[in-house]
C-alpha positions in Angstrom: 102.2 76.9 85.4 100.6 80.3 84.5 99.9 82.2 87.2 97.3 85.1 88.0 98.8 88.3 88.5 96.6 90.3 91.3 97.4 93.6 92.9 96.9 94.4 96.5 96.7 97.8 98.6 98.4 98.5 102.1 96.8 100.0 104.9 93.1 100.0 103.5 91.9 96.5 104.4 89.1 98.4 107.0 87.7 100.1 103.4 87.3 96.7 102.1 84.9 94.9 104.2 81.0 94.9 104.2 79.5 94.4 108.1 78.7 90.6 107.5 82.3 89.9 106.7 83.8 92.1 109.4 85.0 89.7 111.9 86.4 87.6 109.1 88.7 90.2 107.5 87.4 89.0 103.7 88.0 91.2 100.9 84.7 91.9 99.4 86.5 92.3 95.5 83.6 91.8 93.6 81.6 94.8 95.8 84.0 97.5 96.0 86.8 96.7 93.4 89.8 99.0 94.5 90.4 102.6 92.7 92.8 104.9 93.0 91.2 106.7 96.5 92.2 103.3 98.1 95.8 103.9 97.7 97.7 105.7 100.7 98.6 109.2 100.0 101.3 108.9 101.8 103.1 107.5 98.9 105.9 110.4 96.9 104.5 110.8 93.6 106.2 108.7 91.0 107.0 105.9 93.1 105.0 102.6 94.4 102.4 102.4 95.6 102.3 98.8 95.8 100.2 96.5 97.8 99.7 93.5 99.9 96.7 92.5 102.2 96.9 93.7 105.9 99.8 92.3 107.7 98.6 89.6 109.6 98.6 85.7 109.1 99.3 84.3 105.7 98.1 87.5 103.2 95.0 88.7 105.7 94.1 85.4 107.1 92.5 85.3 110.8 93.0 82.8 113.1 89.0 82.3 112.8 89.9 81.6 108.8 93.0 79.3 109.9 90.8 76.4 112.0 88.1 76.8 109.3 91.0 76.0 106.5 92.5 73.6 108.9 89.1 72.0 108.3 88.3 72.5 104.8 92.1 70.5 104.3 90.6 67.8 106.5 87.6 67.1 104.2 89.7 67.9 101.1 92.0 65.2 101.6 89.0 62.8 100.3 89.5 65.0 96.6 93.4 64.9 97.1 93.7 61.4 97.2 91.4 60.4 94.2 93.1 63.1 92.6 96.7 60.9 93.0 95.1 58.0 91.4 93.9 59.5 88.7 90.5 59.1 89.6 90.1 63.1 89.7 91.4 65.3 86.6 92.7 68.5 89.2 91.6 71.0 85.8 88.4 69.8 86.6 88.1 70.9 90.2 86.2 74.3 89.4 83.3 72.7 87.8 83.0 70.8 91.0 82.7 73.8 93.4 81.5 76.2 91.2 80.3 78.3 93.9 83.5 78.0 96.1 86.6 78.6 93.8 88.9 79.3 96.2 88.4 75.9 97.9 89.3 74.5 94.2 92.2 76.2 93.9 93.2 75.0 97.7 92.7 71.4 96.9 95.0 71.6 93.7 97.7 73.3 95.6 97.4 70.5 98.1 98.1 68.1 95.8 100.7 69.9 93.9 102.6 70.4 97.4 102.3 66.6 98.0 104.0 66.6 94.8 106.6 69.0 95.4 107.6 67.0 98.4 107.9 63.8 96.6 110.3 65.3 94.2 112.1 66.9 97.2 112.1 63.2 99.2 113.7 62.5 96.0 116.4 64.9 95.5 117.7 64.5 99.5 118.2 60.5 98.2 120.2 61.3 95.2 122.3 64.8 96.9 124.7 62.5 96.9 125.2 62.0 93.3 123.5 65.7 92.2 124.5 68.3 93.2 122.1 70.4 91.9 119.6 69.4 94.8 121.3 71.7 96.9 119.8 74.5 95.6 116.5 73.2 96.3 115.0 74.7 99.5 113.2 72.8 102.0 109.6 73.4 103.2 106.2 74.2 101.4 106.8 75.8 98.2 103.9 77.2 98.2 103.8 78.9 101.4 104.2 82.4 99.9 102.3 82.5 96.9 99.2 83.4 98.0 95.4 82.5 96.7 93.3 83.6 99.3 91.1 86.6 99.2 90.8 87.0 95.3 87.8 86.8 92.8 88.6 83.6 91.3 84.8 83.8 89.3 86.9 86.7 86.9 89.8 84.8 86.1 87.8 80.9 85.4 87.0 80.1 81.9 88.5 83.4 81.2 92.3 83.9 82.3 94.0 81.1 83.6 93.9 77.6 84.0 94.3 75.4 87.0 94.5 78.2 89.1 97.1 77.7 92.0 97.4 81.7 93.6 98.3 85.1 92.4 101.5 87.2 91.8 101.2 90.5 93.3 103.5 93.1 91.5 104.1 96.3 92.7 102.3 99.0 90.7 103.8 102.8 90.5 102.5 106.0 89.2 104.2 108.3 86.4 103.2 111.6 85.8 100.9 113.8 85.2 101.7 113.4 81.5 100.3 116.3 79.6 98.6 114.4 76.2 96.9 116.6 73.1 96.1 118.8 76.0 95.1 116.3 78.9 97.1 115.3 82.0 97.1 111.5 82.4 98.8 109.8 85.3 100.4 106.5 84.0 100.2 103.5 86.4 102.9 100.7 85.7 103.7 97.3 87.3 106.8 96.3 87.6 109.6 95.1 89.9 113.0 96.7 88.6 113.8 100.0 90.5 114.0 103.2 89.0 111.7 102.7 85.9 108.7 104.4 87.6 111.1 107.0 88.9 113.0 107.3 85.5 109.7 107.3 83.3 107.7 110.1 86.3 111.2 112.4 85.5 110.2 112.4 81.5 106.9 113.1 82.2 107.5 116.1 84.0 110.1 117.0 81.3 107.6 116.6 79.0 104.7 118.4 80.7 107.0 121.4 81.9 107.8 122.0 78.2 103.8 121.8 77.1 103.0 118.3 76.7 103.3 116.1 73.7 101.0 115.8 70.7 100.3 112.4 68.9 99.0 111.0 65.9 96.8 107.9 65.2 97.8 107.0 61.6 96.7 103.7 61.5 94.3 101.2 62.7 94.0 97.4 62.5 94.2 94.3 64.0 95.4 91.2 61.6 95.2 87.6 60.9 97.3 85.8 58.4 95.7 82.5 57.6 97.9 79.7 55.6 95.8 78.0 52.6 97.0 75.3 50.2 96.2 74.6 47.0 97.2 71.6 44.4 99.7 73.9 43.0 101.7 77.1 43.1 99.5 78.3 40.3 95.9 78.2 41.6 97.9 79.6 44.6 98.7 82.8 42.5 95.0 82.9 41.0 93.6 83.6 44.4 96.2 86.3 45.1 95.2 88.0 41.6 91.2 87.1 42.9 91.7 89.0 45.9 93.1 92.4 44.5 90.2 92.7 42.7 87.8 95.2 44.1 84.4 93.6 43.8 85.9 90.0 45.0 87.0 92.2 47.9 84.0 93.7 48.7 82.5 89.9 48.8 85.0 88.7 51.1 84.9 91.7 53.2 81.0 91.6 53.5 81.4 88.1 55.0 84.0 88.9 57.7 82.2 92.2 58.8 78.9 90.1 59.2 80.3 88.7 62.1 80.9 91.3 64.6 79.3 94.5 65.2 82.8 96.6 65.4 85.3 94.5 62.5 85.5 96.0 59.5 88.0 94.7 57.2 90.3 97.7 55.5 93.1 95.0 53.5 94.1 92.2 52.5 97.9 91.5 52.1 98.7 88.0 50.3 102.1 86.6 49.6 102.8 83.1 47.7 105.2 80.4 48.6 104.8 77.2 46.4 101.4 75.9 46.7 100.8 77.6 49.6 99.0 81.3 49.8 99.6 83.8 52.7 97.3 86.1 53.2 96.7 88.9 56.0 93.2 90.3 56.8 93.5 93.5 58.5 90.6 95.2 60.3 89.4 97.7 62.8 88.2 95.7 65.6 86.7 98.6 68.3 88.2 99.0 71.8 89.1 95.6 71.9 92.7 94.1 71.4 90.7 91.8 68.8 92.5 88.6 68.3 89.6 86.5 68.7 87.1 89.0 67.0 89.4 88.8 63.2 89.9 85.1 63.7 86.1 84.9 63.5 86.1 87.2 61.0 89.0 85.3 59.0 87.1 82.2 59.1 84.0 83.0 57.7 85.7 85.0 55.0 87.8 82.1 53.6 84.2 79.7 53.7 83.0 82.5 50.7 86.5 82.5 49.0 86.4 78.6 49.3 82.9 78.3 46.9 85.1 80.4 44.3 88.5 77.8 45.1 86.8 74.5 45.9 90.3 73.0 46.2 91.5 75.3 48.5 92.5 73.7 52.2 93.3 75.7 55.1 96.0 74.4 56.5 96.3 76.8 59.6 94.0 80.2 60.9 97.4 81.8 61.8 100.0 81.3 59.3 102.9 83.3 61.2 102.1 86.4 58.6 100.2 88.2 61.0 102.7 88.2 62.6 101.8 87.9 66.4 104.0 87.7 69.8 107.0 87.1 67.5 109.7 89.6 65.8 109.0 89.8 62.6 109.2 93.0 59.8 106.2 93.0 58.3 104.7 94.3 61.6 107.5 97.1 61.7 106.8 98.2 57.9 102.9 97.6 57.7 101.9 98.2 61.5 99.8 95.7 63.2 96.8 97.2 66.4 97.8 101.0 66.7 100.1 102.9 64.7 101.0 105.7 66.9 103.6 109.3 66.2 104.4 111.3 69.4 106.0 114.1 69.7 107.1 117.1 72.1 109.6 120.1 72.0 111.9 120.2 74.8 113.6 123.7 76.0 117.4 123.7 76.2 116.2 124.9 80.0 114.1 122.1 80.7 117.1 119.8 79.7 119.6 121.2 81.7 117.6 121.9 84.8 115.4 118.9 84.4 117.0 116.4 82.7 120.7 117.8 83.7 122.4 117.0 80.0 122.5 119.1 76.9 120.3 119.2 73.5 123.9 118.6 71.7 124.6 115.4 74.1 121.5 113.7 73.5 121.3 114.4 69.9 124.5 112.8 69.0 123.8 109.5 71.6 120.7 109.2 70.0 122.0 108.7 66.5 125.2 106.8 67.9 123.4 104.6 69.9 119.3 104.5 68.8 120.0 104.8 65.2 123.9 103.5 64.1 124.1 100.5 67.2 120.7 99.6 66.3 121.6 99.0 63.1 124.9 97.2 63.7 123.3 94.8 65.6 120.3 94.0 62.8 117.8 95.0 64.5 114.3 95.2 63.5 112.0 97.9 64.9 114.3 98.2 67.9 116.2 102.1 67.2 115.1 103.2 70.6 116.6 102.8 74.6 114.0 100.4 76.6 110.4 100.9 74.7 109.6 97.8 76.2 110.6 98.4 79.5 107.5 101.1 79.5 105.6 98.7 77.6 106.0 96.0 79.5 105.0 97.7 82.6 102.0 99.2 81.2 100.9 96.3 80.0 100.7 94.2 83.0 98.9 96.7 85.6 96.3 97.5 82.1 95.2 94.1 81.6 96.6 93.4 78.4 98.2 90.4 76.8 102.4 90.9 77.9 103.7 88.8 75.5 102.3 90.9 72.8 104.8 93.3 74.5 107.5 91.9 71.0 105.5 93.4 68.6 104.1 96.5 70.7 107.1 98.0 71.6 108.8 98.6 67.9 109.7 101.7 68.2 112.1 104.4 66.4 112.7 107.5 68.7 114.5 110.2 67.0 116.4 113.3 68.6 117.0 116.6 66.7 117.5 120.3 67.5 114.4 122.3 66.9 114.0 125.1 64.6 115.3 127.9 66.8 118.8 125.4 66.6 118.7 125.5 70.6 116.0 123.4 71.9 115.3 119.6 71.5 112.8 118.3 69.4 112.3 114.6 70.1 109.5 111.8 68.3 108.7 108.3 68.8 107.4 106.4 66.1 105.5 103.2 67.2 103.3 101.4 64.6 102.2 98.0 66.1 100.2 98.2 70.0 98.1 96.3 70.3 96.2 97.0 72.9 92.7 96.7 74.2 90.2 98.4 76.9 87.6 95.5 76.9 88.3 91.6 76.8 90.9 89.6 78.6 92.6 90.6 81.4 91.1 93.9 81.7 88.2 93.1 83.3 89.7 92.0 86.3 89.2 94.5 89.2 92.5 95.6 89.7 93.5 95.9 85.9 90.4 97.8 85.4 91.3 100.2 88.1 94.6 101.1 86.0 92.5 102.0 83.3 90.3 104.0 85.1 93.1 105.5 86.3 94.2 106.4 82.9 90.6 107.1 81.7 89.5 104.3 79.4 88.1 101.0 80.9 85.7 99.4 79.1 84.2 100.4 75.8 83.5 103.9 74.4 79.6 103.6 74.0 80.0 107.2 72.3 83.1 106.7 70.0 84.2 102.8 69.8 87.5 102.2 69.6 88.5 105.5 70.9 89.2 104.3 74.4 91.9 102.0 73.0 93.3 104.2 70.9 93.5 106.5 73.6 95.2 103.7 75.6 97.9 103.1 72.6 98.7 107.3 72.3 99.4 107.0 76.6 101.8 103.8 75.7 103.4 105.5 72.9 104.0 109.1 74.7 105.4 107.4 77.9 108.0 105.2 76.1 108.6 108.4 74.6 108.9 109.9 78.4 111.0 106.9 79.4 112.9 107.3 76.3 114.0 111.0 77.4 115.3 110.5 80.7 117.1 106.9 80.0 118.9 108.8 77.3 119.6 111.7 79.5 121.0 109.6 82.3 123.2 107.6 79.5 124.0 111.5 78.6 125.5 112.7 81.6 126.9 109.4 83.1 124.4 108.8 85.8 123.1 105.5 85.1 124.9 103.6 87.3 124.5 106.2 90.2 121.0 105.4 89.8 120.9 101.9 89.2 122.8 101.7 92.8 120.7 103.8 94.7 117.3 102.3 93.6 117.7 98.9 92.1 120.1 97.5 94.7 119.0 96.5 98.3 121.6 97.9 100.5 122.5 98.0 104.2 120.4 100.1 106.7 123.2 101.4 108.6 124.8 103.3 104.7 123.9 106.9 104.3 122.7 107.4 101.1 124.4 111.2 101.5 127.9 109.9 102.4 127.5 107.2 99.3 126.4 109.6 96.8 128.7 109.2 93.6 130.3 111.7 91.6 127.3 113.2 88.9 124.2 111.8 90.7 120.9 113.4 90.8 120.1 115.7 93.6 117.9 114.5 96.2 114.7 115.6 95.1 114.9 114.6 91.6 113.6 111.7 90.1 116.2 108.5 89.5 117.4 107.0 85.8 116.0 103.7 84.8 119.0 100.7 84.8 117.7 99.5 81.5 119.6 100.5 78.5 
């Protein structure tokens, strides 16, 4: 069951509320979306400042709410039952309260709790023969997912399907990261401690020592249709129609006719049999622009079809895009973003910062980044965690996470600088694929992560600079993540870390009288437990 992932902010429920709705406590999301000012101050910079409703009943719900729900259940059990025999499709449940979605989402998780118990009735019969049911644990399983409170009019049609709550993850803050100049705080969602701390302690490496400075080298989104021909010979005549330059023009002409930003820059083809792969790369604005090339793709190959009447498409995505999967072709062409960073890093700055040495981390790096990577085959992965940072990024920006394979190639490299003291260190990622408009980013509180960063929505000015601004932010904090994991690994304090902030311990232990041999003083950020 996919589930909608929301974000939520302590202590500012009071902000939230317009006078109608005051008694009621409803959040009024689609009025005041939250923003940055919303967040308590209170919070240290670098950690969360993560969010839940106002701490009374059931995620912010009154007692007023409670008998009015008690009631809405009472009338609902009328669309519950014809929903158990069959004579109600539960996907279908929005279109039949359009103008109260939450009530369609709190039928279909009545039903699907009626289910849950079944299946638990079940499992108490047969505990005596599987022991797996012991693991199950009684009650509603619902009871702490919540659904209430959320503007469900964003997410229908557009990013989820029958809807049955939210997942609120915690959301911290990196930075300021100085970028070509700018300071950017970084907001990132996640729920493994020390990553925010880890990633804010390269930022402020990497801002102490002047910032970083990146490079956009290459744009474009692609698709990588599958067409089949009678043979692997008319499958080669198309691949030598294609590289000529006035066929390409004509295909090209087609597949930017249907969107105001595509423009089509390539076309890769490769031939297998009697079947032709062929990649359509293009530019596709401050979108992520999966759905904008596929349109493109399509009415390109009904023009190259009147020149190959016997061509038959046998898929729109043929796997050589390549998208959501490993695959090298991203790594050595790029696919969305192709983005350099880089930043020179004072043998102060490491020691006092980053408490290592240039000569440590340039001989882990190429041990472990550049020689293990390679031992173990990989492709596109000669760095610590990119995807941690990716990852993270991702899911408070809006975008698509499982694109999160392709997106976080990356190839960090560590080397002394020219004055042979110093640290000179790069991160080479050339496939993000990111986006500032479509999907998940309009959503209020993935929008407010790119507002925090500076880029949600389009660019009316420049197009396609807001996502590329987006991608040189991802790239420069993996980078930032990158330089204190490897410190940490450097100087032996990632388990310290991991400890201290990624293990709930009890209240009565000092952290003081548990420190461990190495560990970062008090005031200094933590290392990320990813390696």
């Amino acid at each position: 069951m996919v589930v909608v992932v929301g974000l939520f902010v302590c202590r500012v429920f009071n902000m939230w509320r317009s006078p109608a709705s005051h008694t009621s406590g409803l959040l009024r999301w689609s009025v005041r979306p939250p923003t940055l000012s919303h967040v308590s101050h209170r919070a240290p910079q670098g950690f969360c400042l993560f969010a839940c409703p106002t701490p009374h009943r059931a995620y912010g719900t009154t007692a007023t709410e409670e008998a009015a729900l008690a009631t809405t259940t009472t009338e609902d059990e009328e669309f519950v039952t014809k929903a158990e025999r069959g004579e109600l499709q539960p996907h279908n449940l929005e279109k039949l309260f359009p103008h109260d979605l939450t009530r369609a989402v709190s039928i279909r998780r009545q039903l699907l709790e009626r289910n849950l118990a079944k299946q638990q009735a079940q499992r108490k019969v047969n505990s005596d023969t599987l022991t797996s049911a012991a693991t199950a644990k009684e009650g509603p399983a619902l009871q702490n997912l919540p659904f209430r409170h959320y503007d469900y009019a964003d997410v229908s049609g557009a990013c989820c399907e029958n809807v049955i709550g939210y997942v609120p993850i915690p959301v911290g803050i990196a930075g300021p990261l100085l970028i070509d100049g700018e300071e950017v705080y970084v907001p990132l969602a996640t729920t493994e401690g020390a990553l925010v701390a880890s990633t804010h302690r390269g930022c402020k490496a990497i801002s102490q020592a002047g910032g970083a400075n990146t490079s956009l080298v290459a744009d474009g989104m692609t698709r990588g249709p599958v067409v089949r021909f009678p043979s692997a010979r008319r499958a080669a005549e198309l691949k030598q129609w294609l590289a000529v330059p006035d066929n390409f023009y004509t295909v090209a002409a087609a597949f930017n006719s249907t969107s105001r930003f595509a423009r089509l820059s390539s076309i890769k083809t490769a031939v297998a049999g009697k079947d032709l792969f062929i990649r359509f790369k293009s530019a596709t604005g401050d979108a992520m622009g999966m759905n904008m090339i596929s349109k493109g793709v399509e009415k390109a190959l009904t023009v190259v079809a009147d020149y190959f009447p016997d061509m038959r498409m046998l898929s729109l995505s043929g796997n050589y895009c390549t998208d959501k999967k490993p695959a090298a072709i991203n790594w050595l062409e790029g696919r969305g973003k192709s983005v350099v960073t880089e930043a020179t890093i004072s043998e102060d700055i490491v020691k006092r910062t980053l408490k290592t040495t240039v000569a440590a981390l340039v001989l882990l790096n190429q041990q472990k980044n550049l020689v293990g990577s390679a031992m173990a085959g990989s492709i596109g992965g000669f760095n610590a965690h990119a995807s941690n940072i990716v990852t993270a990024l991702f899911l408070a920006t809006g975008q698509d996470p499982a694109q999160n394979v392709e997106s976080s190639n990356c190839i960090t490299l560590m080397e002394f600088a020219e004055n042979g003291k110093d640290l000179y260190i790069s991160c080479s990622m050339p496939s993000i694929e990111v986006g500032t408009v479509g999907g998940g980013t309009h959503l209020s509180p993935q929008a407010s992560c790119l507002n925090i960063i500076g880029v949600q929505g389009a660019n009316t000015h420049s197009p396609g600079a807001n996502a590329a601004k987006l991608a040189r932010v991802v790239c420069t904090t993996v980078m930032a993540g990158e330089l204190s994991l490897m410190s940490a690994l450097a100087a032996n304090h990632l388990v310290s870390a991991h400890l201290q902030h990624n293990r709930k311990t009890p209240a009565v232990q000092n952290p003081k009288e548990h420190k461990l041999p190495g560990e970062y003083q008090e005031d200094e950020p933590p290392t990320t437990s990813s390696t």
